[in-house]
C-alpha positions, 0 to 999 in steps of 0.5 A: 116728773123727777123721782127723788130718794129722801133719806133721814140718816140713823144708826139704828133705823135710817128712815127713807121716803120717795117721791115723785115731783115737778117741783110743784106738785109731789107724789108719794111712792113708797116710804119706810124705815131701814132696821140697821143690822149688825153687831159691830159698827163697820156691819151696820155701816156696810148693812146701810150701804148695801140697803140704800143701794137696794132701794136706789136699784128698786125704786131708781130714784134721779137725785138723792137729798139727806139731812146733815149731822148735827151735834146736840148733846152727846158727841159721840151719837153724832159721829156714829151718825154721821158715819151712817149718813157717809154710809148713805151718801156712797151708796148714791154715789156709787150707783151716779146719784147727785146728793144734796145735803139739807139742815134739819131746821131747813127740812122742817121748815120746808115741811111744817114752815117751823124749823123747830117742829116735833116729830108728830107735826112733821108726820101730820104735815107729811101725810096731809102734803102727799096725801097718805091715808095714815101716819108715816113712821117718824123716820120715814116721815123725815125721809119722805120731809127731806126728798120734799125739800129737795124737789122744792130747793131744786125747782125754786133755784131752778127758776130763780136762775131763769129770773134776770134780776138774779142774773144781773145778781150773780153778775155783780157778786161775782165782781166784788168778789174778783175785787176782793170787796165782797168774801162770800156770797150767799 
């Protein structure tokens, strides 16, 4: 079993979820929402640091996954995000946690099996996967939706690397791109 801290970036609540897993079969250990504090943005920032370092020292997670930023309509709510998500992420880093980031569309996806799914579906689908007696806050119910994603990105790739064929795979992308025929691999 591998514990994992999923954590949902915000600017006003940073919602986070752990797990243990094996990659097939996931646990829950505790979940919740970070209120963001401070009246200027280098203190919320410094508070979302200091508060993730705190829970990474609690619940003494192995690996870190968070959702990417991504831009919708307003600009600037975005890159007070992803402030807050650089905040999260040095707070691993700090304490020697790998960090594997994740699309929202591809956390939803892996939680609902839509990647456009709406805050009640992925609390529903949460709960009913980790076996929670009630409805998970929408923030720590994306927490606890990207530590999932995480543990099964991690255990797929896991054993698509033991596969031959993927191997054999690897192998070949890895020539034409020597060979400058093929750009990118994906």
């Amino acid at each position: 079993m591998k514990r994992i801290l999923g954590i949902d970036p915000g600017s006003v609540v940073t919602g986070f979820g752990v797990i243990d897993s094996d990659g097939v079969r996931d646990f829950h250990v505790s979940h919740g929402g970070i209120r963001v504090a401070g009246d200027s943005l280098p203190e919320k920032l410094g508070f979302i640091l200091y508060e993730v370092g705190r829970l990474i020292d609690e619940w003494q997670p192995v690996e870190m996954g968070i959702e990417q930023v991504f831009v919708s309509k307003n600009p600037m709510s975005a890159l007070k995000l992803g402030q807050a998500r650089g905040a999260a992420i040095c707070a691993a880093v700090q304490k020697g946690l790998p960090v594997a980031e994740y699309s929202a569309r591809t956390v939803k996806q892996s939680a609902v099996g839509y990647g456009a799914a709406d805050k009640s579906q992925m609390q529903e689908m949460i709960r009913v996967l980790l076996s929670l007696q009630e409805l998970p806050g929408a923030d720590a119910a994306d927490g606890l939706a990207v530590a999932l994603c995480h543990a099964h990105t991690v255990n797929t790739q896991n054993l698509l690397s033991k596969h031959p064929a993927y191997k054999d795979q690897r192998k070949v992308s890895a020539g034409r791109r020597k060979n400058k025929r093929w750009v990118s691999v994906p």
